[in-house]
N, C-alpha and C positions, 0 to 999 in steps of 0.2 A: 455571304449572301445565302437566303433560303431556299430551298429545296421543295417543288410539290411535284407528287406522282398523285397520277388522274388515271382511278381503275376503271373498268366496263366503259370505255367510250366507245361509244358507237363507230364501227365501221364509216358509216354513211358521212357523220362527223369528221372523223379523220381524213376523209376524201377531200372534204371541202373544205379545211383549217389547209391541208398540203396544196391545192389550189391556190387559195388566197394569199400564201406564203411566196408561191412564184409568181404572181402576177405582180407583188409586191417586194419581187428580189429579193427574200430571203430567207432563211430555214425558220421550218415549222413553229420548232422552239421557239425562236425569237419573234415570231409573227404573235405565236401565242402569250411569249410574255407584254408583248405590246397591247394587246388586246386587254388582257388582264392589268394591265399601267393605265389604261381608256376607263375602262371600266368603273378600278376604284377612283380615280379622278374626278369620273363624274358623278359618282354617288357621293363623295365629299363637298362636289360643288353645290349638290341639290340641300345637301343636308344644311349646308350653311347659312339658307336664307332665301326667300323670293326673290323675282326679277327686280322690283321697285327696290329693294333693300340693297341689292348690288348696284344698281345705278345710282344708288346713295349716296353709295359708299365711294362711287369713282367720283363723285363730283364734291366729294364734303371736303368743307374749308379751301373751297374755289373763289370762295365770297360772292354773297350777296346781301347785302349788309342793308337792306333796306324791308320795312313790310310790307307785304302784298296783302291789300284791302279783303273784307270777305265781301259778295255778289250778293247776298243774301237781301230778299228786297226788291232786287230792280228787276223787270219784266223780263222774260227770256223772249227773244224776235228772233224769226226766222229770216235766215239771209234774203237779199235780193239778188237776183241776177238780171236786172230789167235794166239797161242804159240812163 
């Protein structure tokens, strides 16, 4: 496993990474490697694609095997709510 030393951190910093460590039962170090596992996780998830693209992607080859007409044409009407 890799090794990173983090020079000049702020005081104030280190107060509240040791905070957040016990509120979450556990040492600094590991609160702060979790943090940094969050981190790059989600900069990987962003980089991969938009929200539509991911939902795409969970539902491709679920089948719908039919075409859906295009709209194009017919009048847009606003709902009613009137009984």
């Amino acid at each position: 496993m890799a090794q990173l030393v983090v020079r000049n951190l702020e005081d104030e910093v280190k107060r509240k990474l040791q905070r957040r460590a016990r509120r979450h039962g556990r040492s600094m170090e590991e609160e702060v490697r979790d943090i940094l596992r969050n981190a790059a996780d989600k900069e990987e998830a962003a980089a991969s694609g938009n929200l539509g693209s991911k939902i795409s992607a969970l539902f491709r080859g679920l089948g719908w095997d039919k075409d859906i007409p295009e709209l194009r044409g017919h009048p847009v009407r606003p709902i009613s709510f009137e009984p």
